[in-house]
N, C-alpha and C positions, 0 to 999 in steps of 0.2 A: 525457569523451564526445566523439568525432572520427566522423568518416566513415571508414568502412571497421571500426570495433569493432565486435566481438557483444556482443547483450548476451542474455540470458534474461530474458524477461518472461513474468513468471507474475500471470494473472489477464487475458488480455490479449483475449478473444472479447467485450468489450462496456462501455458506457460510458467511465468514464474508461481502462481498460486497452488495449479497443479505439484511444481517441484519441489514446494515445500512440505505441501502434504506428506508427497511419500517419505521425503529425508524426516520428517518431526516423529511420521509413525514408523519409521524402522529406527526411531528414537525411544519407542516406546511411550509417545506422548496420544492419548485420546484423540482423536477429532471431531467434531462437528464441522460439516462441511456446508459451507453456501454458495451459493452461483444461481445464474436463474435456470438453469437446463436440467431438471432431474436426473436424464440419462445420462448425462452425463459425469454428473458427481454419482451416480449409484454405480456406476464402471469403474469410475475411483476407486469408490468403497470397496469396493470387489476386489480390489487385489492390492487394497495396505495391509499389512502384518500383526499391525492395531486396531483395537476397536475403534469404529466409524459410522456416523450416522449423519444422513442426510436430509437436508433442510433447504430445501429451493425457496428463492426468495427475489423477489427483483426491489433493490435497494432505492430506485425512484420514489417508493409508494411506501408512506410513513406505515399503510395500514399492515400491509404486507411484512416490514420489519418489526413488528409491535406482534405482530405473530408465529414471526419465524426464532425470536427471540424467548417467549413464552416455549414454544416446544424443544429451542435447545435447553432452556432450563439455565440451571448452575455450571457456571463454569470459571476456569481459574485464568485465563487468558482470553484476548481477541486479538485476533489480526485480520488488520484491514490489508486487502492485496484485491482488491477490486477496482477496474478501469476501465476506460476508453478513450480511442486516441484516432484522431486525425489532424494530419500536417495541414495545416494552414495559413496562409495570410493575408493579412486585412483587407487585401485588393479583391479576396474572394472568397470576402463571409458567409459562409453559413449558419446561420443564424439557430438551425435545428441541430445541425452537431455540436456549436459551441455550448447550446445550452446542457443537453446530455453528457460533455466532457465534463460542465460544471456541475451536473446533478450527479452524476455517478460519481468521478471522483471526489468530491469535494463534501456535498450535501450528503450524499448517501452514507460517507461515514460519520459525518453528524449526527444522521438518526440511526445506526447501531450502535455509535459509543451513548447514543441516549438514554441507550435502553440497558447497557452493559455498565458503565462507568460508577452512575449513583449506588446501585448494587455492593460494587468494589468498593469503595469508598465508606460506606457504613459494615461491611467487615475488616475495614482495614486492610484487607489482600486482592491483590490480584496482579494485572499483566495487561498491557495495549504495548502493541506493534503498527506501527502507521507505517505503508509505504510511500515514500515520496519520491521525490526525482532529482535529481541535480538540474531537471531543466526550471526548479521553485528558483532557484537563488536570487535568479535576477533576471527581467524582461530579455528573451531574446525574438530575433525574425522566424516567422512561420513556423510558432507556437501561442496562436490564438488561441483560445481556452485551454487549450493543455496549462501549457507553463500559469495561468493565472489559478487551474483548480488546485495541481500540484502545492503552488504557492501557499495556496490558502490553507490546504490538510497540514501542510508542515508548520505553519502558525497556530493551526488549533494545537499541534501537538504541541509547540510550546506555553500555548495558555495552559497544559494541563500538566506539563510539567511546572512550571512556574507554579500552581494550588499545589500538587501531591509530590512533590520531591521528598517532601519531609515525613510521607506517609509511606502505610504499606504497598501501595500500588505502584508499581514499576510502571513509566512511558517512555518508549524507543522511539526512534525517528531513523528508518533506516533509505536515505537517498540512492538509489542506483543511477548510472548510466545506461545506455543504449545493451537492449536485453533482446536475443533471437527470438522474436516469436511474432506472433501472425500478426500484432499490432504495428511489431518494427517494420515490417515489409511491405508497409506503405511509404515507408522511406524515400524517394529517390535518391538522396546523397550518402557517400560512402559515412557510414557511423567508426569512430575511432575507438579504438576500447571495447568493441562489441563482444559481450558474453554472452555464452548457452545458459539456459535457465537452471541448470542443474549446479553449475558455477556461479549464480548468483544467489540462487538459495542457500549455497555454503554458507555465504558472506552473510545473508540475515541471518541465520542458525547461529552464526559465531558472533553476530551484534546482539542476539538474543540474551545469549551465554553470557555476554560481557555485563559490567557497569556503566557502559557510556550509556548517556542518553541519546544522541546523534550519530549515526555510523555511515561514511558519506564512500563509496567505490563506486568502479576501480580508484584504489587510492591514489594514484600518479597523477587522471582524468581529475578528477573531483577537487585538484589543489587548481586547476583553471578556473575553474566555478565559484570556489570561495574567494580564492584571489581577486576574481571581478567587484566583491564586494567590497573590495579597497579602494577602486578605482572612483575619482569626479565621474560623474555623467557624462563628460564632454568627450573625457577619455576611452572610458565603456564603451560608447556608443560610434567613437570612431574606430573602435578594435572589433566590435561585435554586433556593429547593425549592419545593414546593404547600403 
């Protein structure tokens, strides 16, 4: 990531997506902007410091990403930061938000790295940024479809790390915790570690910059989460189920 690269950011009209926009283009870095609300990514565009153009798109609909990808064109990055979220559990499924948690985060950037990735790959350059979550690591309570889309983006992004390590195409995997914005505030329970989105965008910015392929914060939060993944099931489960 330099000044003067485009990137595509999809998910980018609010909270964390929003705050990365502005940090990438007072970086000097291009944007292409996605989200499904025109007006509101063309309000964006209106006052980044970089050039910016906008591409509404709703990532459900293969057709829709197959055309919003044709008019961004060429580009040297993507980043997925598109989601939805509701708290849920199993006692009171709903069946039309788990699906949407799992088309939008999950499916939906299936089909824009589908359209992006081969591209990268036969010039040897480019750049994926996935967002994940630290609620992927490991099954917890009332994170029905969340925790399983999350899961699943952050496995794609190691299948594609696993093919293109050895290539020119860089793939991050950047996990947050608990981020202020109108998705968290469905919350009922108090979140630990909660940061403003302008402090979490830091933290991708500077995983961007890095070599890691995985950048998992708040760093202190995120050794809970990995650490789970040492644990027997019998153990997990009586430290972190109800």
């Amino acid at each position: 990531m330099q000044a003067g690269s485009r990137y595509w950011l999809v998910g980018a009209s609010e909270g964390l997506g929003r705050a990365l926009a502005i940090k990438l283009s007072e970086a000097g870095v291009e944007l292409a902007l996605s989200a499904r609300s025109a007006e509101r990514l063309q309000e964006l565009a209106d006052v980044l410091p970089s050039g910016a153009s906008v591409h509404p798109v709703d990532v459900s609909d293969l057709a829709a990403v197959k055309d919003a990808a044709t008019d961004v064109g060429q580009i040297d990055g993507v980043i997925y930061a598109a989601g939805v979220y509701w708290p849920m559990e199993a006692r009171a499924w709903d069946a039309e938000a788990v699906e949407a948690m799992c088309d939008i985060n999950f499916t939906g950037a299936a089909r824009v790295l589908g359209e992006c990735v081969p591209a990268m790959i036969e010039r040897d350059a480019g750049h994926v940024v996935l967002v994940g979550s630290l609620s992927g690591f490991r099954g917890l309570p009332g994170a029905i479809g969340y925790g399983a889309s999350k899961a699943g983006l952050m496995h794609l992004a190691e299948n594609l790390r696993a093919e293109l390590h050895a290539t020119g195409v860089k793939v991050q995997l950047v996990n947050p915790g608990f981020i202020k914005t109108r998705l968290t505030q469905k919350n009922a329970f108090k979140m630990p570690f909660l940061l403003e989105a302008d402090a979490a965008a830091d933290n991708v910015i500077a995983a961007m910059r890095s070599t890691r392929f995985q950048s998992n914060f708040p760093r202190v939060f995120s050794w809970l989460f990995r650490g789970a993944n040492f644990l027997p099931a019998w153990a997990y489960y009586r430290l972190f189920g109800r």
